[in-house]
LOGU-835725 format. One record per residue (C-alpha): residue number from 1; x, y, z; residue in three letters. Coordinates in steps of 0.25 Angstrom, whole numbers. Example, Ala and Ser with C-alpha at 12.3 -4.5 7.8 and 13.67 -1.06 7.14 Angstrom:
BEGIN
<r><seq>1</seq><east>49</east><north>-18</north><up>31</up><type>ala</type></r>
<r><seq>2</seq><east>55</east><north>-4</north><up>29</up><type>ser</type></r>
This chain:
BEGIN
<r><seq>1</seq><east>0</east><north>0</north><up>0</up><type>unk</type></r>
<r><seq>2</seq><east>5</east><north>14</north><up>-1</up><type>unk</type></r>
<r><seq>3</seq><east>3</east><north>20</north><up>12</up><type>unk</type></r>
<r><seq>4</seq><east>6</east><north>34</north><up>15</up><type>unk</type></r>
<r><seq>5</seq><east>7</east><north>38</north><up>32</up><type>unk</type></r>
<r><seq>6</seq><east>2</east><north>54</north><up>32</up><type>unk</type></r>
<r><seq>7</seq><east>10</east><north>59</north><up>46</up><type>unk</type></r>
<r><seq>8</seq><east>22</east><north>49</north><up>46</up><type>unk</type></r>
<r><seq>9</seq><east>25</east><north>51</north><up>61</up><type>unk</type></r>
<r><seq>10</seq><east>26</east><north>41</north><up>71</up><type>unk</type></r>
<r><seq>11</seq><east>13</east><north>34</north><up>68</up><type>unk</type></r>
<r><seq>12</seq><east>13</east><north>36</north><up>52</up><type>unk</type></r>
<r><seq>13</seq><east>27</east><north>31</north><up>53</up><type>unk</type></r>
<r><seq>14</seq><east>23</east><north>18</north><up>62</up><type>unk</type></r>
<r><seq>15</seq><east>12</east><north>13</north><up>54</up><type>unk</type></r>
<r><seq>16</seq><east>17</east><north>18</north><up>40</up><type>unk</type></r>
<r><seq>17</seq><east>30</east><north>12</north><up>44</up><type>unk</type></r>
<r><seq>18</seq><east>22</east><north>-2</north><up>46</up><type>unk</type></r>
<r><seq>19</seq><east>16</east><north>-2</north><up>33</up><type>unk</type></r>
<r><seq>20</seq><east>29</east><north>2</north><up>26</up><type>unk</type></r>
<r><seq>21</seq><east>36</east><north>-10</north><up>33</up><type>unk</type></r>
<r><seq>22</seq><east>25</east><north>-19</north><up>27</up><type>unk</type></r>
<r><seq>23</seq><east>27</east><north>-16</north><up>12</up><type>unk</type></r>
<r><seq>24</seq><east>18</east><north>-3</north><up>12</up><type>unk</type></r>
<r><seq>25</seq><east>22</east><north>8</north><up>3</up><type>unk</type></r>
<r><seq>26</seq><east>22</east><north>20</north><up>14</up><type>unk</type></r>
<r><seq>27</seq><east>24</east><north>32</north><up>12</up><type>unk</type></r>
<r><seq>28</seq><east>26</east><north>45</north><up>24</up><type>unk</type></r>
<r><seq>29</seq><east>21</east><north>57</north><up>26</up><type>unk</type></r>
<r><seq>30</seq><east>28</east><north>66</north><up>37</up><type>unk</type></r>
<r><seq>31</seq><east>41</east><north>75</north><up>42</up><type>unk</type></r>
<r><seq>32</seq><east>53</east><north>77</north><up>33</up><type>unk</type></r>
<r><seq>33</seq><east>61</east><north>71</north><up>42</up><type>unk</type></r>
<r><seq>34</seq><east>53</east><north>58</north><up>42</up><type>unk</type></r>
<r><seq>35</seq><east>51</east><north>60</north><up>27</up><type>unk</type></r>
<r><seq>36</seq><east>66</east><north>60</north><up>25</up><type>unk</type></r>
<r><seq>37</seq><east>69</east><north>48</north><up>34</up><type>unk</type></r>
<r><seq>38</seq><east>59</east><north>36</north><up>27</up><type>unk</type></r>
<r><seq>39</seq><east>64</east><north>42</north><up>14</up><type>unk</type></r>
<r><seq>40</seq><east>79</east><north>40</north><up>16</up><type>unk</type></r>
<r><seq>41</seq><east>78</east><north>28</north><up>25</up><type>unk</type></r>
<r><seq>42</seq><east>63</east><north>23</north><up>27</up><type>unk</type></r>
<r><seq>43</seq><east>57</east><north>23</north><up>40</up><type>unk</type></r>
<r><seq>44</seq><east>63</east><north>18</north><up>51</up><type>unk</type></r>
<r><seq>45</seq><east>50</east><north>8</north><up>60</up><type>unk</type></r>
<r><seq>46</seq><east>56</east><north>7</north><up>73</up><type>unk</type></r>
<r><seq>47</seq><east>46</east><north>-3</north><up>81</up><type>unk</type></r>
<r><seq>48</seq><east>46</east><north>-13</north><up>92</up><type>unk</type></r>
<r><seq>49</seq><east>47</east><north>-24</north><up>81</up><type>unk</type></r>
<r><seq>50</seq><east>56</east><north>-19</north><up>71</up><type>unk</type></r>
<r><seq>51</seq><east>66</east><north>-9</north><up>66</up><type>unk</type></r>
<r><seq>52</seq><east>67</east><north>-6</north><up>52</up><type>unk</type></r>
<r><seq>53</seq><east>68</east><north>6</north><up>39</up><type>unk</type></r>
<r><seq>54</seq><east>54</east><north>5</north><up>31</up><type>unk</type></r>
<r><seq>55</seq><east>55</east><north>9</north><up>17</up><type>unk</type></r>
<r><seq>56</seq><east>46</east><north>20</north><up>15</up><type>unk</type></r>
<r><seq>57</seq><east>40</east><north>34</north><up>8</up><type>unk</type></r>
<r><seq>58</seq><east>40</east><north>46</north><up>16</up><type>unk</type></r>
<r><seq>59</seq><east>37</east><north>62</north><up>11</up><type>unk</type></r>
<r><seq>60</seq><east>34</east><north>76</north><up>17</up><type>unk</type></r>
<r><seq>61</seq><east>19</east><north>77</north><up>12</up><type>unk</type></r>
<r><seq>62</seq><east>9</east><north>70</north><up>6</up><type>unk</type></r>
<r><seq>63</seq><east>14</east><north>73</north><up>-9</up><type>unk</type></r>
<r><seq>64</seq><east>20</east><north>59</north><up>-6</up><type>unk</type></r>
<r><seq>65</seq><east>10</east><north>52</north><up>-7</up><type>unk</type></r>
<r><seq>66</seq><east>0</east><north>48</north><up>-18</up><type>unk</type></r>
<r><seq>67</seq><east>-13</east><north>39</north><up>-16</up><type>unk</type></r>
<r><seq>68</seq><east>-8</east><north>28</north><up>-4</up><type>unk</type></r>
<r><seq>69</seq><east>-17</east><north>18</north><up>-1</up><type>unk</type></r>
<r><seq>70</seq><east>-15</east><north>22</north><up>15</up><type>unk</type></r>
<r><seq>71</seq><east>-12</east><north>34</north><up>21</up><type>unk</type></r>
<r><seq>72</seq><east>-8</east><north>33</north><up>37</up><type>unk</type></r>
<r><seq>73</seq><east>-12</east><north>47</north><up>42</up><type>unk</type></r>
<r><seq>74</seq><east>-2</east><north>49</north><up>55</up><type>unk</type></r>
<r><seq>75</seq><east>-2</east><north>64</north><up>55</up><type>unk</type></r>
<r><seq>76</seq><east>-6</east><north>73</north><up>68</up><type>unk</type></r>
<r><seq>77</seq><east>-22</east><north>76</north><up>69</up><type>unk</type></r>
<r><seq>78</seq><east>-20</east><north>92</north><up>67</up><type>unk</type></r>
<r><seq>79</seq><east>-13</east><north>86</north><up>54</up><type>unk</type></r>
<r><seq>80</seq><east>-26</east><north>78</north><up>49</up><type>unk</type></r>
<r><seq>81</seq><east>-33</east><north>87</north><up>40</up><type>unk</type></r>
<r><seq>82</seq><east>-19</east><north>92</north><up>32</up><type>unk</type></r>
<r><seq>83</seq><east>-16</east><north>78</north><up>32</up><type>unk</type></r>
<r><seq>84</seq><east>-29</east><north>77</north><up>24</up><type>unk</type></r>
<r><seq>85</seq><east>-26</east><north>87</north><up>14</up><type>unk</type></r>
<r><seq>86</seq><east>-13</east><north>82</north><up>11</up><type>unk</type></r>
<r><seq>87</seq><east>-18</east><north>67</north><up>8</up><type>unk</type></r>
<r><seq>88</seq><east>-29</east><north>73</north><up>0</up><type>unk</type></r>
<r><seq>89</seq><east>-24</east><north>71</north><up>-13</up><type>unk</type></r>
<r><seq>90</seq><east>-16</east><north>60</north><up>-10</up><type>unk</type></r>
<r><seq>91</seq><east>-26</east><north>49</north><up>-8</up><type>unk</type></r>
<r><seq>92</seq><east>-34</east><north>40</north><up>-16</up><type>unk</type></r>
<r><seq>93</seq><east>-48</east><north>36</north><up>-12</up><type>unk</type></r>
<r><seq>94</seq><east>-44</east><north>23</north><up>-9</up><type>unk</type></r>
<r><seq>95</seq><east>-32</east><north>28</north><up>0</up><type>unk</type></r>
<r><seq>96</seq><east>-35</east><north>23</north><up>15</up><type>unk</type></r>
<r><seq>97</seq><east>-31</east><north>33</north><up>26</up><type>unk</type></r>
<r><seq>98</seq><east>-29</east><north>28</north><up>41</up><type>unk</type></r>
<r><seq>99</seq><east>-29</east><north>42</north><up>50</up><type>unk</type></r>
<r><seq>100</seq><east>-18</east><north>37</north><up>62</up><type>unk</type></r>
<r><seq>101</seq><east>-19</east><north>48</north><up>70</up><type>unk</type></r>
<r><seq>102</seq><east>-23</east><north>53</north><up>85</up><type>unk</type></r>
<r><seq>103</seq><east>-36</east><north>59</north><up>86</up><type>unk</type></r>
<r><seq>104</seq><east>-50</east><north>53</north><up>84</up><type>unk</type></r>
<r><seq>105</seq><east>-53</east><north>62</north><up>71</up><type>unk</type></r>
<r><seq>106</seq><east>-43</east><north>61</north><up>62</up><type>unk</type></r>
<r><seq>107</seq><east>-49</east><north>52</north><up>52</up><type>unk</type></r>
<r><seq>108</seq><east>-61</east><north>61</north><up>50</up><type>unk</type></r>
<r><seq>109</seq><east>-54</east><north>73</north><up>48</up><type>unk</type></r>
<r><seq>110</seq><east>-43</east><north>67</north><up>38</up><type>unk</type></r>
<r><seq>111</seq><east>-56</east><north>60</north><up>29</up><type>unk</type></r>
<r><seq>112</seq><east>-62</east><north>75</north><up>31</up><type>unk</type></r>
<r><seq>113</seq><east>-51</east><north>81</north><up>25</up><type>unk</type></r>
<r><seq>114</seq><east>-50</east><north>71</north><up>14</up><type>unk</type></r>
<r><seq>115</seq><east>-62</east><north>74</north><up>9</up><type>unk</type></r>
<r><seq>116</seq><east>-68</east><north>61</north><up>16</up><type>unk</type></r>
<r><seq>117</seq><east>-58</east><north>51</north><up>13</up><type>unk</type></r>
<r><seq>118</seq><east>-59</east><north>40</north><up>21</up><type>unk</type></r>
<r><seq>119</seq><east>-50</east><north>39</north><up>34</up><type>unk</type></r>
<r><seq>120</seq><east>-49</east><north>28</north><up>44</up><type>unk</type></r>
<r><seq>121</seq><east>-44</east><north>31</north><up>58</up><type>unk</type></r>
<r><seq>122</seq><east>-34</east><north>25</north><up>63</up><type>unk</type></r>
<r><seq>123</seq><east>-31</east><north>23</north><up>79</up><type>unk</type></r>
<r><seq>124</seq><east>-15</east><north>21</north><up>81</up><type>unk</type></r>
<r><seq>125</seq><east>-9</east><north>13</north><up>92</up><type>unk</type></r>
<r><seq>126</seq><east>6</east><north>15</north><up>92</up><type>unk</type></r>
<r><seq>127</seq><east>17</east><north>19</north><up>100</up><type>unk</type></r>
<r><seq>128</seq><east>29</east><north>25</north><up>87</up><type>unk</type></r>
<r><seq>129</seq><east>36</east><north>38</north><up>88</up><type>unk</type></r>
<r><seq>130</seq><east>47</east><north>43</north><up>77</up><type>unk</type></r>
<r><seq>131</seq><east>61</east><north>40</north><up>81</up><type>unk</type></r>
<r><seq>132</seq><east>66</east><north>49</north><up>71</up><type>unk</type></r>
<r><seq>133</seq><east>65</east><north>54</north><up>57</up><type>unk</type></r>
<r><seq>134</seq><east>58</east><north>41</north><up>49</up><type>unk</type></r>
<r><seq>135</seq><east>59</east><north>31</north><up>62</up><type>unk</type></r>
<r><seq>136</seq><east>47</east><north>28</north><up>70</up><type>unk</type></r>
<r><seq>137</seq><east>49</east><north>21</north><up>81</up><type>unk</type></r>
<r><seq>138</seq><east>38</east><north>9</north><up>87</up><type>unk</type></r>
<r><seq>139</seq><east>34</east><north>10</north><up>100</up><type>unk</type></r>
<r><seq>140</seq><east>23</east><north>2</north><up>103</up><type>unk</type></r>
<r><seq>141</seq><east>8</east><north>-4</north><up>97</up><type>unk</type></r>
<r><seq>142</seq><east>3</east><north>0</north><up>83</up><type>unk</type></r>
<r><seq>143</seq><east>-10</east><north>-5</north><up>79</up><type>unk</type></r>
<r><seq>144</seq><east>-18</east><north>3</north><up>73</up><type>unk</type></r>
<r><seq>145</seq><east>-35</east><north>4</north><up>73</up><type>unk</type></r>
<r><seq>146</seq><east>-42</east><north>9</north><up>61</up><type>unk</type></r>
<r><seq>147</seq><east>-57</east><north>13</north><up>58</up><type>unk</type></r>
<r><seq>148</seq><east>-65</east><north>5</north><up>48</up><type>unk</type></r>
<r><seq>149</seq><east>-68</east><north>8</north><up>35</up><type>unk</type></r>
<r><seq>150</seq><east>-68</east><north>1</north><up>22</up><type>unk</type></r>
<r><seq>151</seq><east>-52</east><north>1</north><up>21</up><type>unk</type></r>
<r><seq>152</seq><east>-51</east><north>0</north><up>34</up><type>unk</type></r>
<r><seq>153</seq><east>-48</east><north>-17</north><up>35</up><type>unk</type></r>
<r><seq>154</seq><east>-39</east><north>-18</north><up>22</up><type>unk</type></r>
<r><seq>155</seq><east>-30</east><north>-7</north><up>30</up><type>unk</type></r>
<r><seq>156</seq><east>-30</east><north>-14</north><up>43</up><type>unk</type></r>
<r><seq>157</seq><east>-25</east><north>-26</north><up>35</up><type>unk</type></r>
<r><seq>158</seq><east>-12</east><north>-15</north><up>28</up><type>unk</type></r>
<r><seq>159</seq><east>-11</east><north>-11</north><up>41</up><type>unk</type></r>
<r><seq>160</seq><east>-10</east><north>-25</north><up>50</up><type>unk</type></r>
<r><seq>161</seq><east>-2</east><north>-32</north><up>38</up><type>unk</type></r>
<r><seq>162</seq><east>9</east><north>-20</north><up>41</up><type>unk</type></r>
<r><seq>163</seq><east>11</east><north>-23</north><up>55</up><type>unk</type></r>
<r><seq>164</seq><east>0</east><north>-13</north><up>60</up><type>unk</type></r>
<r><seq>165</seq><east>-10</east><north>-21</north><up>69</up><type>unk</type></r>
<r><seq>166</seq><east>-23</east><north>-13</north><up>63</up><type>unk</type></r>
<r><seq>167</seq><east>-38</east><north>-15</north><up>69</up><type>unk</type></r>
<r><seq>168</seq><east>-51</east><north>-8</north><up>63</up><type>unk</type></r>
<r><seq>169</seq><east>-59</east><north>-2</north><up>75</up><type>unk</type></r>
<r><seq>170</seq><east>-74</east><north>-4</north><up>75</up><type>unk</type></r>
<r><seq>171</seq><east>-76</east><north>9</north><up>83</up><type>unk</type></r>
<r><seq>172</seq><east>-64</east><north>18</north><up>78</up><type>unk</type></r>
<r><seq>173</seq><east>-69</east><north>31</north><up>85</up><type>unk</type></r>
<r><seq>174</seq><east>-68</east><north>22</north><up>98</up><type>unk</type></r>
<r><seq>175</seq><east>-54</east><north>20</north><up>93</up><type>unk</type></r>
<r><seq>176</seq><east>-50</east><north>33</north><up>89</up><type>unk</type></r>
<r><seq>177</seq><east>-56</east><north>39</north><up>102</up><type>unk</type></r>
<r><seq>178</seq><east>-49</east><north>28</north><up>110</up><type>unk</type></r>
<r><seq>179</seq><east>-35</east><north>31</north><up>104</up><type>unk</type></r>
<r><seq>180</seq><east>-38</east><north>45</north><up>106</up><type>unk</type></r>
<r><seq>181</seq><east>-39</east><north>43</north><up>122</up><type>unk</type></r>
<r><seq>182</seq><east>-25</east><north>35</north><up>121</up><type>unk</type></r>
<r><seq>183</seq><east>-19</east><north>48</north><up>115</up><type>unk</type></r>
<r><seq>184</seq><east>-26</east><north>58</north><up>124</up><type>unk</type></r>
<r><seq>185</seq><east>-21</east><north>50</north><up>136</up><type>unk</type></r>
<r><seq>186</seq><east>-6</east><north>48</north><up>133</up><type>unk</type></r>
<r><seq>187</seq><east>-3</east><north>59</north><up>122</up><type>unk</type></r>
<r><seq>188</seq><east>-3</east><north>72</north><up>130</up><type>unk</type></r>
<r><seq>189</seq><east>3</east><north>65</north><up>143</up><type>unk</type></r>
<r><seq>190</seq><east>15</east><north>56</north><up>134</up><type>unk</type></r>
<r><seq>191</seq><east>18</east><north>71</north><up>127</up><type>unk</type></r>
<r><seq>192</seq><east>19</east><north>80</north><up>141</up><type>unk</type></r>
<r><seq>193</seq><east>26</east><north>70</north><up>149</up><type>unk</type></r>
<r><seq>194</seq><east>34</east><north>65</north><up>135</up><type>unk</type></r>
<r><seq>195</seq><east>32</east><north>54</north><up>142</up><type>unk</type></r>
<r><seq>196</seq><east>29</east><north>38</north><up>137</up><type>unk</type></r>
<r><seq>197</seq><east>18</east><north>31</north><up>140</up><type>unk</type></r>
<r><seq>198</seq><east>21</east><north>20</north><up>149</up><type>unk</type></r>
<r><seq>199</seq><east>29</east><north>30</north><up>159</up><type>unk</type></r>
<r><seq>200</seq><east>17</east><north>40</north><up>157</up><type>unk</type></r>
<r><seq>201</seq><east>7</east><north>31</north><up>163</up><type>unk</type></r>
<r><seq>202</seq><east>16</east><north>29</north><up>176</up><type>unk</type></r>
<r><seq>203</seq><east>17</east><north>43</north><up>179</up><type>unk</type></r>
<r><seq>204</seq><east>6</east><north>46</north><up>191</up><type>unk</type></r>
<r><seq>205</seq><east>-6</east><north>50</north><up>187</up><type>unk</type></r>
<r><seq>206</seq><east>-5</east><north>49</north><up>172</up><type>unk</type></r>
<r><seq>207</seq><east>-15</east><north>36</north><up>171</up><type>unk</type></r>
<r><seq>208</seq><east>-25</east><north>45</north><up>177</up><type>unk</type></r>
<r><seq>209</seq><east>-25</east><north>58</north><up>168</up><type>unk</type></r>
<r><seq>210</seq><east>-25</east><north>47</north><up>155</up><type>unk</type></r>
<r><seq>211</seq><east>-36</east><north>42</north><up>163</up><type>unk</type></r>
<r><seq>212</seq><east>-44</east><north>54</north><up>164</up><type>unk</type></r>
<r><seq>213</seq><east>-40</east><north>57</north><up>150</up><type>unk</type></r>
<r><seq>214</seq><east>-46</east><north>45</north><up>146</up><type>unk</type></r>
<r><seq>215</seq><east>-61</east><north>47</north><up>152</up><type>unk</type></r>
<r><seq>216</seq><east>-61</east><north>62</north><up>146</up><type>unk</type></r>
<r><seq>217</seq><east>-60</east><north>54</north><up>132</up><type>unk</type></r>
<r><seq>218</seq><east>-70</east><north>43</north><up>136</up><type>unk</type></r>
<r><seq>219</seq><east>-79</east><north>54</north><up>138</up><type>unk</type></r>
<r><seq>220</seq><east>-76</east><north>62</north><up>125</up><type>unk</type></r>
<r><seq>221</seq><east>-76</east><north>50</north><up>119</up><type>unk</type></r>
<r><seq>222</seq><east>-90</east><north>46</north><up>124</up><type>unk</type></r>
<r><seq>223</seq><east>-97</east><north>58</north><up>121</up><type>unk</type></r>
<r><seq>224</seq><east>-91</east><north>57</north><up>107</up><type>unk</type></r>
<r><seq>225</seq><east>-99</east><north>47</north><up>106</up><type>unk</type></r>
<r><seq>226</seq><east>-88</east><north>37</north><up>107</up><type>unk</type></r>
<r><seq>227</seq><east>-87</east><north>25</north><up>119</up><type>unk</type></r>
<r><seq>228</seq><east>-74</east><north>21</north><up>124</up><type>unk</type></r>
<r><seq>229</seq><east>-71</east><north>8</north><up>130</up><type>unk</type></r>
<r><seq>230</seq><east>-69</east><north>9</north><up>145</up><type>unk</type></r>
<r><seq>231</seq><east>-55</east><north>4</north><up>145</up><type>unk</type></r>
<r><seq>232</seq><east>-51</east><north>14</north><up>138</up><type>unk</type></r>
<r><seq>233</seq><east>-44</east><north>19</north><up>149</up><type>unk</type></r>
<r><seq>234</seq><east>-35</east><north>9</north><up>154</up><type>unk</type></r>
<r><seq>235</seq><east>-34</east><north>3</north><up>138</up><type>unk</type></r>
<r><seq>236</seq><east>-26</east><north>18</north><up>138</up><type>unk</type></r>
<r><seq>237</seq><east>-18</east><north>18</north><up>149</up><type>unk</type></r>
<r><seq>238</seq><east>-12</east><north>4</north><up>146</up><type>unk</type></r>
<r><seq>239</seq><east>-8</east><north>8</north><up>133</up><type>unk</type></r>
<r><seq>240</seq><east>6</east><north>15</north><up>139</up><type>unk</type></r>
<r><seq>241</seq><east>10</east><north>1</north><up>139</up><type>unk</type></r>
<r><seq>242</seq><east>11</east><north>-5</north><up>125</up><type>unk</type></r>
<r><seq>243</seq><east>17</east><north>8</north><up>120</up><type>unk</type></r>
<r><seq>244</seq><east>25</east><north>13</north><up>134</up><type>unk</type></r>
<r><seq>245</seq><east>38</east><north>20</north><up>128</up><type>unk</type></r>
<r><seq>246</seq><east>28</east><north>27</north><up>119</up><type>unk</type></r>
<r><seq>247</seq><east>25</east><north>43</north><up>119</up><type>unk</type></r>
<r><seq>248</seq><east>14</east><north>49</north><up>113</up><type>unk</type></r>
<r><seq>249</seq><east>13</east><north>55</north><up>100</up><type>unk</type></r>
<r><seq>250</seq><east>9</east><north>67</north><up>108</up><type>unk</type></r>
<r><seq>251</seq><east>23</east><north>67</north><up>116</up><type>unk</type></r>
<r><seq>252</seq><east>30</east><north>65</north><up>102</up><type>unk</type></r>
<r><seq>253</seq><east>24</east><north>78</north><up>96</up><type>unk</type></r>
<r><seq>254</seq><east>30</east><north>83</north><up>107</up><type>unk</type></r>
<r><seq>255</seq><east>43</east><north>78</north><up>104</up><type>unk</type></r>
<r><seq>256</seq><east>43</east><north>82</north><up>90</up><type>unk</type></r>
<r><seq>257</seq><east>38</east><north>98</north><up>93</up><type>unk</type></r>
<r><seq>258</seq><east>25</east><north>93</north><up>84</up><type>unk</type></r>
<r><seq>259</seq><east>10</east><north>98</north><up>88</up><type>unk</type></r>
<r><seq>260</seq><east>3</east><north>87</north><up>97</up><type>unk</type></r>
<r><seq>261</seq><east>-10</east><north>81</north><up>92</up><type>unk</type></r>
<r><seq>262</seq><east>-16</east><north>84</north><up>108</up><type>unk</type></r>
<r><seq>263</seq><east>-28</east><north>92</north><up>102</up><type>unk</type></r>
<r><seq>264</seq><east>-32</east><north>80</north><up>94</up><type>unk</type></r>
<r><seq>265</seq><east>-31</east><north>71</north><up>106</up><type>unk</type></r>
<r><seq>266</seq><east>-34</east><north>76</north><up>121</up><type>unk</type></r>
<r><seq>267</seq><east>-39</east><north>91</north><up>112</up><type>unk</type></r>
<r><seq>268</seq><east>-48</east><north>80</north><up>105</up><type>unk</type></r>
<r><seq>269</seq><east>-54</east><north>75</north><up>117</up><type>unk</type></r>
<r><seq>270</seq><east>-56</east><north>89</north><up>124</up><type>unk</type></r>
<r><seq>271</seq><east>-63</east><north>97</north><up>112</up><type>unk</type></r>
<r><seq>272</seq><east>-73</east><north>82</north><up>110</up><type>unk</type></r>
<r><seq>273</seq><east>-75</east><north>84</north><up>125</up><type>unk</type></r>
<r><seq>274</seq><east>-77</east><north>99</north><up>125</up><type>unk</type></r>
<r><seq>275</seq><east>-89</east><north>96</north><up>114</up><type>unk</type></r>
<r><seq>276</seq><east>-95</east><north>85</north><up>122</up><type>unk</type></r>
<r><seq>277</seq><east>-95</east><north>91</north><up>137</up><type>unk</type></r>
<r><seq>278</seq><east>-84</east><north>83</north><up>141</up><type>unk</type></r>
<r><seq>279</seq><east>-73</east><north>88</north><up>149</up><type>unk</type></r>
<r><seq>280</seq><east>-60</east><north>82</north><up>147</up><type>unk</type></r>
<r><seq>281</seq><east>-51</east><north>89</north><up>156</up><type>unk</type></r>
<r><seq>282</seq><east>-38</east><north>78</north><up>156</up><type>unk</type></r>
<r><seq>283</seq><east>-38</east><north>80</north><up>141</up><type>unk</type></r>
<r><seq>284</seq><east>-38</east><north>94</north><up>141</up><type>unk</type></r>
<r><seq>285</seq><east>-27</east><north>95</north><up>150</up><type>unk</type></r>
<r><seq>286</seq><east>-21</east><north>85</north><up>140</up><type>unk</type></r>
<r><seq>287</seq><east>-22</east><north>94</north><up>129</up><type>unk</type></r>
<r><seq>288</seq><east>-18</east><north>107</north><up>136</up><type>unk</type></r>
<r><seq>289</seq><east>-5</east><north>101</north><up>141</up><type>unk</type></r>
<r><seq>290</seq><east>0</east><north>96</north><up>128</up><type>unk</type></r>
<r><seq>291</seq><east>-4</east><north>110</north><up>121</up><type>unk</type></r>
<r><seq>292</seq><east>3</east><north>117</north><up>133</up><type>unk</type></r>
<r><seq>293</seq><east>16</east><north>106</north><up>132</up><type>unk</type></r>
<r><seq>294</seq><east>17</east><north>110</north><up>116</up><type>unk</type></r>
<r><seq>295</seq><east>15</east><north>124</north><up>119</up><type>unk</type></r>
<r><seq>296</seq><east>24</east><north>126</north><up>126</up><type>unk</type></r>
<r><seq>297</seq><east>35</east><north>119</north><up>118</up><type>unk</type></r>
<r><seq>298</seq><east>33</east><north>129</north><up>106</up><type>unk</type></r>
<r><seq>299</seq><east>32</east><north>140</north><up>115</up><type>unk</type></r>
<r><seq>300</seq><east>46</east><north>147</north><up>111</up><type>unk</type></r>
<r><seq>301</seq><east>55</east><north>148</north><up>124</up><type>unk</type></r>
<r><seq>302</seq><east>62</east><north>161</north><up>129</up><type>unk</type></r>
């Protein structure tokens, strides 16, 4: 298949990575730096497993690419519409786009600005950070759940046949809403303390504000019109141990200097609980903290 991952970061990189290793013809979008490196050398996929160079395409912009059969879109959700545009004239009708991205909308708003091209979400459950310029490192999981739709079972069997353990949800805003409340839990805490999962949860007191974060976006969730199983809560705070050397992608925005997507994740849940009556004071706090945290790195110093 030719496959073209739109965001080639650390997720874009990981799966797009996969897909090349299995015969795929892949093709990144992303930073010059990345750019340069899979061009010269192909990308280095550093996981648990293996280390090894995968052939590979890579360019700047979406010029690069001409009607894939697959598009991974991997960019940030303030990124989701200009994404659209760029793909626009890219794609075929018959091109499938999977949207692997944080946020509970994103799907809607790329098929939106394609002028209703369909898009399956995609819910992504991966521990991977970049290592360096074209190497992406493996941390942990990386199976990924997608919504149905009429492509939906042939690209769960691309996906699976690549190395990617890829289910079809029945319920994929459950899904979306339930990967929503993993991120609000451990992004903004993981980027404040720059901090890993499993020594995070050991901190005092840290199980308990997840917690409270948690029930806030139960509630949102429920006057959404959308039930969450009651295990939710512990399902979530057990996940630090299958990925507990990892940090989240929010803590690596900040290692970068790049925008967080915290108005998309914890902002998410406090605007949805604003136009439901729901107060959701954790979150809030959440989202303050890492808007104050950026703030104050770009603040020039004197």
């Amino acid at each position: 298949m030719r496959v073209a991952v739109f965001g080639a970061g650390a997720v874009g990189c990981y799966y797009g990575g996969m897909l090349a290793r299995a015969g795929h013809d892949v093709t990144f979008i992303g930073r010059a730096a990345h750019v340069e490196a899979i061009n010269a050398n192909g990308l280095l996929l550093d996981t648990q497993s293996f280390r090894e160079f995968v052939p590979a395409k890579a360019a700047v912009d979406a010029a690069g690419i001409a009607e894939p059969d697959l598009v991974l879109v991997c960019v940030k959700s303030s990124d989701t519409e200009a994404a659209g545009r760029a793909l626009k004239a890219r794609l075929s009708p018959r091109t499938v786009l999977l949207s692997l991205q944080n946020g509970v909308d994103n799907a809607e708003r790329l098929g939106a600005t394609l002028g209703g091209h369909a898009v399956i979400p995609a819910i992504v459950y991966v521990g991977t950070e970049m290592a360096g310029p074209g190497h992406v490192k493996h941390h942990g999981r990386g199976e990924l759940v997608i919504g149905a739709s009429a492509s939906s079972e042939a690209t769960a069997r691309t996906l699976s046949g690549a190395g990617i353990p890829t289910s079809i949800a029945d319920d994929i805003a459950q899904a979306l809403w339930i990967k929503l409340m993993i991120n609000c839990a451990y992004n903004a805490l993981s980027a404040v303390g720059d901090i890993a999962y499993r020594p995070m949860l050991e901190m005092a007191g840290t199980k308990e504000v997840m917690t409270e974060v948690l029930r806030e976006c139960m509630a949102v969730a429920a006057a959404c019109g959308v039930s969450i199983p009651q295990d939710v809560v512990a399902s979530t705070l057990a996940l630090a141990e299958s990925m507990p050397d990892q940090k989240s992608s929010t803590a690596q925005d900040f290692r970068h200097g790049r925008p967080s997507e915290i108005d998309f994740l914890n902002g998410y849940v406090v605007r949805k609980g604003r136009e439901t009556g729901i107060a959701t004071p954790t979150n809030q706090a959440l989202q303050v903290v890492v808007k104050l945290a950026e703030k104050g790195r770009h603040r020039p110093r004197g």
